[in-house]
PDB file of N, CA, C and O in Angstrom:
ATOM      1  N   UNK A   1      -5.994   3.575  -3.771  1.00  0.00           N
ATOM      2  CA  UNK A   1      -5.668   2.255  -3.291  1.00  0.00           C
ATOM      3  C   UNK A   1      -5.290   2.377  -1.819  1.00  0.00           C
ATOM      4  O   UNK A   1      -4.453   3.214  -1.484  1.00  0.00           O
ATOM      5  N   UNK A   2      -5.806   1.668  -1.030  1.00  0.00           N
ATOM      6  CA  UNK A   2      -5.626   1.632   0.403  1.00  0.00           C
ATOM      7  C   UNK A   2      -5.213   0.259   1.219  1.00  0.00           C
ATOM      8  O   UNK A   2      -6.082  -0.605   1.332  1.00  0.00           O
ATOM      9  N   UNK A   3      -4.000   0.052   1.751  1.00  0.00           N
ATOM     10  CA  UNK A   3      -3.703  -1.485   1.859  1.00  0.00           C
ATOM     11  C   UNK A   3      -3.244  -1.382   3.424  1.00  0.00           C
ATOM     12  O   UNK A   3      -2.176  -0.887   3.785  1.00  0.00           O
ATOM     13  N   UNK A   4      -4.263  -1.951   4.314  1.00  0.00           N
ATOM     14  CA  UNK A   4      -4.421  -1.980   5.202  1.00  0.00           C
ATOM     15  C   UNK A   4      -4.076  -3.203   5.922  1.00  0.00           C
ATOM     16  O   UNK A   4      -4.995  -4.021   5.894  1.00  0.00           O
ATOM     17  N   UNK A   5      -2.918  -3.625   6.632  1.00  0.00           N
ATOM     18  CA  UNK A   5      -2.382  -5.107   7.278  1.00  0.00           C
ATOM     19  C   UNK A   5      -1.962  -4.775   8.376  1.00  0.00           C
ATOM     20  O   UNK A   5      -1.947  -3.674   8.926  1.00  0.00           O
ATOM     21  N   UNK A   6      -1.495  -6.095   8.807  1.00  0.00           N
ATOM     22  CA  UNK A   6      -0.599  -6.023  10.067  1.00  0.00           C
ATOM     23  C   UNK A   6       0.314  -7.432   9.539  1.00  0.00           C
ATOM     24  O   UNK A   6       0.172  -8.477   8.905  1.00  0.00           O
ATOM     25  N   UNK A   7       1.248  -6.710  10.226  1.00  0.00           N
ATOM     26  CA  UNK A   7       2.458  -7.516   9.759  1.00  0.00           C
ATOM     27  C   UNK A   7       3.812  -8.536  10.377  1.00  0.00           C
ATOM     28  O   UNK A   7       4.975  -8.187  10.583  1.00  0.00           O
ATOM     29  N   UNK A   8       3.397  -9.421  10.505  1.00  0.00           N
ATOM     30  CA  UNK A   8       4.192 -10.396  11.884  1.00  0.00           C
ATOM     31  C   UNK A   8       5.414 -10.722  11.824  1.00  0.00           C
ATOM     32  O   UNK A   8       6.044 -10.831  12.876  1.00  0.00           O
ATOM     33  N   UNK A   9       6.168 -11.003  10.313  1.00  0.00           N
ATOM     34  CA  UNK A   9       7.223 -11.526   9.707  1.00  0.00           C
ATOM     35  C   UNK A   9       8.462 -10.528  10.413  1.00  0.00           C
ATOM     36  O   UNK A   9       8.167  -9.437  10.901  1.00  0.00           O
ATOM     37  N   UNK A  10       9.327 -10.845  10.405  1.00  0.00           N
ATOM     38  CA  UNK A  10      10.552  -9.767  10.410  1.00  0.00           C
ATOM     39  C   UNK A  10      10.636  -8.767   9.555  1.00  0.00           C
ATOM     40  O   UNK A  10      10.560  -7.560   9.785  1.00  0.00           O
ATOM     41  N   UNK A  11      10.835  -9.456   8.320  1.00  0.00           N
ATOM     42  CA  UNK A  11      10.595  -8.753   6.673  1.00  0.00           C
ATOM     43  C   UNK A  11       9.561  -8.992   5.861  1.00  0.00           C
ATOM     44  O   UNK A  11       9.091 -10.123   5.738  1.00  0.00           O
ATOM     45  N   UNK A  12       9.103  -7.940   5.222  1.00  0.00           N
ATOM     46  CA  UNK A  12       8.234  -7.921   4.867  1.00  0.00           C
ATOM     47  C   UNK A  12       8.240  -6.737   3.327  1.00  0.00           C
ATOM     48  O   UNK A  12       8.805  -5.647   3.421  1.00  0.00           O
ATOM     49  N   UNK A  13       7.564  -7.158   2.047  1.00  0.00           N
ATOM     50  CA  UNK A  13       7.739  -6.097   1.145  1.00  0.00           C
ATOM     51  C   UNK A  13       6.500  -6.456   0.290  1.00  0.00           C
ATOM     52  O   UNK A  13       6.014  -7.569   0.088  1.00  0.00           O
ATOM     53  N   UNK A  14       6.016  -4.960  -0.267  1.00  0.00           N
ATOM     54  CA  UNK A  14       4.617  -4.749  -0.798  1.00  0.00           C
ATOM     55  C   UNK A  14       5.105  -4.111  -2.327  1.00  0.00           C
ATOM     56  O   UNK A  14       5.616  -3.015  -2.098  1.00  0.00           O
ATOM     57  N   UNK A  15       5.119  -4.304  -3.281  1.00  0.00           N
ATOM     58  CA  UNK A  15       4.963  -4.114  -4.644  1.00  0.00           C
ATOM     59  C   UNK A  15       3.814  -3.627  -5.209  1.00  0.00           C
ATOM     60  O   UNK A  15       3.020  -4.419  -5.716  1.00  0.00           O
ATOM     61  N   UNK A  16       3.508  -1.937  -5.198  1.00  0.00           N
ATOM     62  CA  UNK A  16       2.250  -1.302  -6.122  1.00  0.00           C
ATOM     63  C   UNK A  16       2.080  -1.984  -7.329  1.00  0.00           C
ATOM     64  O   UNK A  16       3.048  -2.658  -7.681  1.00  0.00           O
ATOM     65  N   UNK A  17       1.180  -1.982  -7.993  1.00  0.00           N
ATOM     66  CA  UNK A  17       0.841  -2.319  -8.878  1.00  0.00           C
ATOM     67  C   UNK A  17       1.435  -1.508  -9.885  1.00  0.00           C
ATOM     68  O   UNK A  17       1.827  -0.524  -9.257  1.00  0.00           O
ATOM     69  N   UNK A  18       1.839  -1.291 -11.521  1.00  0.00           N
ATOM     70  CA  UNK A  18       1.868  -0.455 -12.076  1.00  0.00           C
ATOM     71  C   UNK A  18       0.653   0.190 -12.510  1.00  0.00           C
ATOM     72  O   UNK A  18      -0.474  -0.199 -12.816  1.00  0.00           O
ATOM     73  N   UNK A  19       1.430   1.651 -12.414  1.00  0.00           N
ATOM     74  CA  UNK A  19       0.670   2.731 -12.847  1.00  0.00           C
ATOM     75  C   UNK A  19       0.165   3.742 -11.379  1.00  0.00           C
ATOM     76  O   UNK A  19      -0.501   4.769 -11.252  1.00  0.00           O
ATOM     77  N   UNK A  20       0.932   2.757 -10.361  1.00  0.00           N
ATOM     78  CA  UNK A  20       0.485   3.159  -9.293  1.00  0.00           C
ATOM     79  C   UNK A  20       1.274   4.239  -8.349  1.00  0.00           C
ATOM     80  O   UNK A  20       2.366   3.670  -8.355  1.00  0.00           O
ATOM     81  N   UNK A  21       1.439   5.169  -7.704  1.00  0.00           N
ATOM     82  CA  UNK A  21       2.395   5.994  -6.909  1.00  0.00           C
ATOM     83  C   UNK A  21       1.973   5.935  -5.724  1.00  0.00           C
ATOM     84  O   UNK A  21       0.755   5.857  -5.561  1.00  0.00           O
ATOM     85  N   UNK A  22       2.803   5.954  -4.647  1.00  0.00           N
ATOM     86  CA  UNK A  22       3.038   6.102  -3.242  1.00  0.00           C
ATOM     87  C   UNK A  22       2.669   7.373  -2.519  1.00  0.00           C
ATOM     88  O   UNK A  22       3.530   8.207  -2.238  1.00  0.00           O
ATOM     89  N   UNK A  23       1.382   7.528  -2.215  1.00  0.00           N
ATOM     90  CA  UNK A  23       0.896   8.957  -1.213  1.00  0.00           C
ATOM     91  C   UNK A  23       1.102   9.147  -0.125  1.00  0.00           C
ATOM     92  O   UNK A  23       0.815  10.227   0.393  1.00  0.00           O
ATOM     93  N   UNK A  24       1.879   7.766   0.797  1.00  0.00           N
ATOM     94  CA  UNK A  24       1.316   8.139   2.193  1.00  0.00           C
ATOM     95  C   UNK A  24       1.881   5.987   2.779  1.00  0.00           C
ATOM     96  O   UNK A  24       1.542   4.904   2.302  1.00  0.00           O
ATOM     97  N   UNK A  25       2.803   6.365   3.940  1.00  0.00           N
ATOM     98  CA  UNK A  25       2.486   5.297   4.420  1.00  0.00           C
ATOM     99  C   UNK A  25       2.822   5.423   5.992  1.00  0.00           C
ATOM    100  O   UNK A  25       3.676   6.187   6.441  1.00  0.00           O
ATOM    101  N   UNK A  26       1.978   4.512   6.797  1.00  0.00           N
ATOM    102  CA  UNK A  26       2.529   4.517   8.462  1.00  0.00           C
ATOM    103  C   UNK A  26       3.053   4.522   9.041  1.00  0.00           C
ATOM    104  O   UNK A  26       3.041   5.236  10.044  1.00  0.00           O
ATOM    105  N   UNK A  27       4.233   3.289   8.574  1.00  0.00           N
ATOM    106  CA  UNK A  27       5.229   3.329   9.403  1.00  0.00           C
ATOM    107  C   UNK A  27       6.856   3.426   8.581  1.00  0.00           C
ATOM    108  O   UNK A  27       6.789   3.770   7.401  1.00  0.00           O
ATOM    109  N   UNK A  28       8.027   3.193   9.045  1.00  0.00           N
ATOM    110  CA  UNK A  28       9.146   3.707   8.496  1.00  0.00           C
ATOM    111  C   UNK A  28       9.184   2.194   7.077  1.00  0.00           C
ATOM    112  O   UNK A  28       8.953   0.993   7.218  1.00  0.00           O
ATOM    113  N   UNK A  29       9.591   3.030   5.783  1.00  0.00           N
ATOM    114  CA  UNK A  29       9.736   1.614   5.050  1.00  0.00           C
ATOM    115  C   UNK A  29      10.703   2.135   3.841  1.00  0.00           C
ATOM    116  O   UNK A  29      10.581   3.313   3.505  1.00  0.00           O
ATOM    117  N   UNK A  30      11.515   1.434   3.273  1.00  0.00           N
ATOM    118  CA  UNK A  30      12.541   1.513   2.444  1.00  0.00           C
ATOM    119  C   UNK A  30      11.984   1.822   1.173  1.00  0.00           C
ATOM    120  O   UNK A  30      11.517   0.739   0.820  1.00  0.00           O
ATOM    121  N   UNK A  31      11.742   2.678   0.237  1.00  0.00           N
ATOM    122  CA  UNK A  31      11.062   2.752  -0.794  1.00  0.00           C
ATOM    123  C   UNK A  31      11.919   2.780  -1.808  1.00  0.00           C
ATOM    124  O   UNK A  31      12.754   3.683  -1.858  1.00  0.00           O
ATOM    125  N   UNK A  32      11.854   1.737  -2.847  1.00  0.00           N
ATOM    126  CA  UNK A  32      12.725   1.634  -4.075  1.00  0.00           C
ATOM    127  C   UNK A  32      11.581   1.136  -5.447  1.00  0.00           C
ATOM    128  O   UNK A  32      10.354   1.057  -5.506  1.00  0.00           O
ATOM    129  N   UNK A  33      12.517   0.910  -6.289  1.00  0.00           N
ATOM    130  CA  UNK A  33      12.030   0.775  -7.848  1.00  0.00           C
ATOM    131  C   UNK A  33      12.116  -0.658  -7.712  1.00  0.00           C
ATOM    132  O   UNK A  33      12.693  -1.085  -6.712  1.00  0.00           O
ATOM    133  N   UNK A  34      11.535  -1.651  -8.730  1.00  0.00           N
ATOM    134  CA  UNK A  34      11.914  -2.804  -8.956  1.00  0.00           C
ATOM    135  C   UNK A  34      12.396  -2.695 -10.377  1.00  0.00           C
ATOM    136  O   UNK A  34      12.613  -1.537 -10.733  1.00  0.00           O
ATOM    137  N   UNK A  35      12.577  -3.477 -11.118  1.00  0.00           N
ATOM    138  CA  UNK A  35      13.524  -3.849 -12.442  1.00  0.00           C
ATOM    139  C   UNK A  35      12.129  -3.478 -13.569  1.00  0.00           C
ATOM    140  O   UNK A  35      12.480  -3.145 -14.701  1.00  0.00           O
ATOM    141  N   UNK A  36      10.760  -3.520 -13.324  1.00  0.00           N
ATOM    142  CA  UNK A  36      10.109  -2.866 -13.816  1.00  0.00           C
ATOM    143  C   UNK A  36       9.581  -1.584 -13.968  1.00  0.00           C
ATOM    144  O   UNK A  36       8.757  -1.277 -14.830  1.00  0.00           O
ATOM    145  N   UNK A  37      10.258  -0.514 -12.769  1.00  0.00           N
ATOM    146  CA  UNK A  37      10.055   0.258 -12.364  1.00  0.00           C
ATOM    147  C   UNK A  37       8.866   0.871 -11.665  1.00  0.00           C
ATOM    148  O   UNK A  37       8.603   2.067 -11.783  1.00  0.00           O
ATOM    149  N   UNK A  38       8.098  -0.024 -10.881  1.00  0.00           N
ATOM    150  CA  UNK A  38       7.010  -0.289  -9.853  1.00  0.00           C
ATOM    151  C   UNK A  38       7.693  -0.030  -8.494  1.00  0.00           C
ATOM    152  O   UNK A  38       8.606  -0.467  -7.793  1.00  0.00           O
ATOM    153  N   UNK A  39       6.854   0.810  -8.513  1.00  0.00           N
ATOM    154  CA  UNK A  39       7.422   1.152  -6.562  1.00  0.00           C
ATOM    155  C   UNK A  39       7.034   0.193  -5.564  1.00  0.00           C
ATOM    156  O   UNK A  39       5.871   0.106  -5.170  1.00  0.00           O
ATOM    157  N   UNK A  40       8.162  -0.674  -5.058  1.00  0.00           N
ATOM    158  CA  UNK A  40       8.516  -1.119  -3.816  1.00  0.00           C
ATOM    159  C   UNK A  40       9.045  -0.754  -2.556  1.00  0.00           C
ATOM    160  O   UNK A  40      10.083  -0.103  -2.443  1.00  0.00           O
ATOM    161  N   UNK A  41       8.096  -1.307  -1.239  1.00  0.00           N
ATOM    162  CA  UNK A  41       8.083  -0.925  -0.140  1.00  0.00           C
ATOM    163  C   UNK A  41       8.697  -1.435   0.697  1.00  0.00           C
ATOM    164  O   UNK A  41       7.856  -1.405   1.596  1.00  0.00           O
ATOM    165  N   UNK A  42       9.997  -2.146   1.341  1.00  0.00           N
ATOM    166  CA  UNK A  42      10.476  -2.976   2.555  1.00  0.00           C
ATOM    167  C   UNK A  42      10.366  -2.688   3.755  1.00  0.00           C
ATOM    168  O   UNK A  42      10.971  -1.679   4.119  1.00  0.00           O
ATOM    169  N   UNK A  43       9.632  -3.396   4.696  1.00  0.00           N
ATOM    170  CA  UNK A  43       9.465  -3.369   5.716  1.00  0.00           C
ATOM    171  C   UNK A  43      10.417  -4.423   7.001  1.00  0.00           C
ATOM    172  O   UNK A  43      10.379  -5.653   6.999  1.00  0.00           O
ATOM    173  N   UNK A  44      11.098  -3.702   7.861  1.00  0.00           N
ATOM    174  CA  UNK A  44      11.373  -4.304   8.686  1.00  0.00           C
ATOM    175  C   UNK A  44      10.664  -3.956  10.093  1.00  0.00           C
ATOM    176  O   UNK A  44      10.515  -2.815  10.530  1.00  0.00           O
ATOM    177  N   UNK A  45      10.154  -5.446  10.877  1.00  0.00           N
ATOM    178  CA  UNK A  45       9.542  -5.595  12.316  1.00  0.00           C
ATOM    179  C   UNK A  45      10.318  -6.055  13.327  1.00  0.00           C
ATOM    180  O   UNK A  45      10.427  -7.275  13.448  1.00  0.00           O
ATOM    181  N   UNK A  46      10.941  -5.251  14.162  1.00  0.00           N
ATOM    182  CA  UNK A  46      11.946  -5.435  14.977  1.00  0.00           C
ATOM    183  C   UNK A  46      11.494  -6.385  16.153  1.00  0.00           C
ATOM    184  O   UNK A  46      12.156  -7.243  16.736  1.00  0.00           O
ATOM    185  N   UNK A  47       9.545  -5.804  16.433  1.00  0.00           N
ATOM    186  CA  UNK A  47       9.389  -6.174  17.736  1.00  0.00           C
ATOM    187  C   UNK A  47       8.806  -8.052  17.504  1.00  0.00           C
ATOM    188  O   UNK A  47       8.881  -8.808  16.536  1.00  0.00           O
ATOM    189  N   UNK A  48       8.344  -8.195  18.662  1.00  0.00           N
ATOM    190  CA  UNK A  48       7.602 -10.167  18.490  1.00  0.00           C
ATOM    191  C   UNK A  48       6.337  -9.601  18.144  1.00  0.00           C
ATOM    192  O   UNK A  48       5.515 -10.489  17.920  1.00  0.00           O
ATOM    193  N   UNK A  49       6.012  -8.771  18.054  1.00  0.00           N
ATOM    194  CA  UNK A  49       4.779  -8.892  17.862  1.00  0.00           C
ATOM    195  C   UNK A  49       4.252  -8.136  16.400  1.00  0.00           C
ATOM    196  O   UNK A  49       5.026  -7.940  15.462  1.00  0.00           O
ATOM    197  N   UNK A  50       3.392  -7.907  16.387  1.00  0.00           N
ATOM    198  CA  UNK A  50       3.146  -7.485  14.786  1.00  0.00           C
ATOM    199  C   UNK A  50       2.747  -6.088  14.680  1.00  0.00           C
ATOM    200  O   UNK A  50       2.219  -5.562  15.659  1.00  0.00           O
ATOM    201  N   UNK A  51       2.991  -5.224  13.293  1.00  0.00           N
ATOM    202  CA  UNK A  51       3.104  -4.363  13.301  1.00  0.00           C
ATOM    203  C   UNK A  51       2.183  -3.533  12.690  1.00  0.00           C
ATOM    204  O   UNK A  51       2.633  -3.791  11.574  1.00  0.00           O
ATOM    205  N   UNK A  52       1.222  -2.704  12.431  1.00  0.00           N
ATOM    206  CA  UNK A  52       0.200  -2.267  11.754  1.00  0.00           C
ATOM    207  C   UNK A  52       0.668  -1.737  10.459  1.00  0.00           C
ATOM    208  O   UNK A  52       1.808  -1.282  10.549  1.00  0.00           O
ATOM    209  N   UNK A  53       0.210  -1.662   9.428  1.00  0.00           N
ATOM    210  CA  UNK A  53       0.701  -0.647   8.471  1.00  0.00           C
ATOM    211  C   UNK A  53      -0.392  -0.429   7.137  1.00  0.00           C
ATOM    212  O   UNK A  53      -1.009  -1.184   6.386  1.00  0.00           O
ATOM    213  N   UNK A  54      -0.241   1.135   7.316  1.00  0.00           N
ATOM    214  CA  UNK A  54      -1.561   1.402   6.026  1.00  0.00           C
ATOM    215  C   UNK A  54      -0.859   2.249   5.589  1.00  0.00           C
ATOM    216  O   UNK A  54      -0.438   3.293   6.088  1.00  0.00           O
ATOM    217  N   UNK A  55      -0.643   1.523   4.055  1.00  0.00           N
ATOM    218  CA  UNK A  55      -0.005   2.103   2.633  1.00  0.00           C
ATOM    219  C   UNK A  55      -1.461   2.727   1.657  1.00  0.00           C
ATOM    220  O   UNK A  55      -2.495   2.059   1.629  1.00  0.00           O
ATOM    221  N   UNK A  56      -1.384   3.605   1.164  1.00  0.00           N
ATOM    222  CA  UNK A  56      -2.126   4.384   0.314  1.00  0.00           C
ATOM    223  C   UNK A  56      -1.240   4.849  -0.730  1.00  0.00           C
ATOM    224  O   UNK A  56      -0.097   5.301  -0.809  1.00  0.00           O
ATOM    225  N   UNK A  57      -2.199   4.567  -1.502  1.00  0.00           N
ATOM    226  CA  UNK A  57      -1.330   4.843  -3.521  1.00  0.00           C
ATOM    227  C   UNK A  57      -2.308   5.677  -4.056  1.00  0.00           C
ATOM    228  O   UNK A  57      -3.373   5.849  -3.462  1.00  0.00           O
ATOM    229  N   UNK A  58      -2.044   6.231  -5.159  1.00  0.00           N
ATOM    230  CA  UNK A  58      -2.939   6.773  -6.282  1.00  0.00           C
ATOM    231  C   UNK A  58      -2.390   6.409  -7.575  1.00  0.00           C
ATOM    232  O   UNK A  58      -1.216   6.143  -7.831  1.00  0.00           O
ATOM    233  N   UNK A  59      -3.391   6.432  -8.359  1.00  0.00           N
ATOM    234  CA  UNK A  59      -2.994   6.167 -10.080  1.00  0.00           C
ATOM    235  C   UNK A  59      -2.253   7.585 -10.681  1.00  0.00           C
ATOM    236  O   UNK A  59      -2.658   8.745 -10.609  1.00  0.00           O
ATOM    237  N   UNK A  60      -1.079   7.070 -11.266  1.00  0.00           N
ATOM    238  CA  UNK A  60      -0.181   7.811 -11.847  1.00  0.00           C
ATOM    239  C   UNK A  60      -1.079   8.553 -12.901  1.00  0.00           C
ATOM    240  O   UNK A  60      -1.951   7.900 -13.474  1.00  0.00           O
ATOM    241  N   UNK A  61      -0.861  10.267 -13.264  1.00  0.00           N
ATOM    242  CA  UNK A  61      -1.510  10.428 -14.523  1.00  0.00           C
ATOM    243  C   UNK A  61      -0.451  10.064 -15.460  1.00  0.00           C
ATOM    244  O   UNK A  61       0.689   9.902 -15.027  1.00  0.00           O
ATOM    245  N   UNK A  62      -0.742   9.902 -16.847  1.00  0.00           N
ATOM    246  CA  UNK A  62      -0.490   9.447 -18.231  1.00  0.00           C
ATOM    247  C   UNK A  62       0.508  10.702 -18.419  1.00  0.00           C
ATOM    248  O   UNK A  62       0.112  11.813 -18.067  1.00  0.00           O
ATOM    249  N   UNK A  63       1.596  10.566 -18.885  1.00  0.00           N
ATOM    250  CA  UNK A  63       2.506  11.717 -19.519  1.00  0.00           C
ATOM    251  C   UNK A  63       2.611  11.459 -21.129  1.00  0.00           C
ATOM    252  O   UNK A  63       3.298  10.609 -21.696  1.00  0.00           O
ATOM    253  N   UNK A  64       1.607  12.572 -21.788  1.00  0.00           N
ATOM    254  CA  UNK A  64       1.729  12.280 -23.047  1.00  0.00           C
ATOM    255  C   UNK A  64       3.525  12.540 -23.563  1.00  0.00           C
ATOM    256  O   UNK A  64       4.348  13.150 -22.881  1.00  0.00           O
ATOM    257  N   UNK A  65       3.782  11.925 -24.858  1.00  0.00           N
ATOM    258  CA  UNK A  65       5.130  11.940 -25.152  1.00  0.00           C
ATOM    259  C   UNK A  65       4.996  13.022 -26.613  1.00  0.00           C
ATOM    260  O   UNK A  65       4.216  13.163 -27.555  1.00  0.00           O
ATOM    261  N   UNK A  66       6.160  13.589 -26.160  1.00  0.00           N
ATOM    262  CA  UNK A  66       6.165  14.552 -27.005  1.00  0.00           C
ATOM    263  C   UNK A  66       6.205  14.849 -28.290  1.00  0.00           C
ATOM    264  O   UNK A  66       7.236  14.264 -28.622  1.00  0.00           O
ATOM    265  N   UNK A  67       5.813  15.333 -29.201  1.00  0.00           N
ATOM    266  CA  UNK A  67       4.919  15.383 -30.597  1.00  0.00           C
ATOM    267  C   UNK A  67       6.355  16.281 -31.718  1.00  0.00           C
ATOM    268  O   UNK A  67       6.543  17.488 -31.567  1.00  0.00           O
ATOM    269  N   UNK A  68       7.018  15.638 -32.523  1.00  0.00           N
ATOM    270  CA  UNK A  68       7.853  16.425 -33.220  1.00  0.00           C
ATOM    271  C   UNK A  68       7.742  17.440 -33.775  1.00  0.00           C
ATOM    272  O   UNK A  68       7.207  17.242 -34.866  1.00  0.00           O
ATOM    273  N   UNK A  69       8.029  18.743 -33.562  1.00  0.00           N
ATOM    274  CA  UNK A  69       7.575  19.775 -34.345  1.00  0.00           C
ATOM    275  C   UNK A  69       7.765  19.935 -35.752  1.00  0.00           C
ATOM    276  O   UNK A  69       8.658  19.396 -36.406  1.00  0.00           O
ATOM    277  N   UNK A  70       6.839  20.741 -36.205  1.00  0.00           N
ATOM    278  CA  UNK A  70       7.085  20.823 -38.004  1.00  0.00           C
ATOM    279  C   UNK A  70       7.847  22.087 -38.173  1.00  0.00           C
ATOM    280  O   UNK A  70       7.778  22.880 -37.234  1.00  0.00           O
ATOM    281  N   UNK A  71       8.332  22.307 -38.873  1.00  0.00           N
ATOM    282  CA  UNK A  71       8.911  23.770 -39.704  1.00  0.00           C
ATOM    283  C   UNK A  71       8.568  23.997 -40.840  1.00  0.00           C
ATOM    284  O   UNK A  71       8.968  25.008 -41.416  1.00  0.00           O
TER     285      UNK A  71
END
């Protein structure tokens, strides 16, 4: 996933999709969880003018859950 903007607002915040993880982004940004546990990005733009920013994600692999052992 590659999310390529520019960004004019003061504040500004980008929400991955689930299933999605954070590889890589441009410029400085606050990275937290939301209440679903989807990674969120906050952006603050200090200057008047607008700011570039390219976020790149990848798809999470699957963590199988663990299988009860027998005896």
């Amino acid at each position: 996933l590659v999310w390529d903007r520019t960004l004019g607002r003061p504040r500004n915040e980008v929400t991955l999709p689930d299933g999605w993880a954070l590889s890589e982004v441009s410029v400085p940004a606050i990275i937290s969880l939301d209440a679903e546990g989807r990674i969120n990005c906050r952006f603050t733009n200090p200057r008047n003018d607008e700011i570039h920013v390219v976020l790149k994600a990848r798809q999470r692999r699957a963590i199988a859950s663990p299988q009860p052992s027998e005896h």
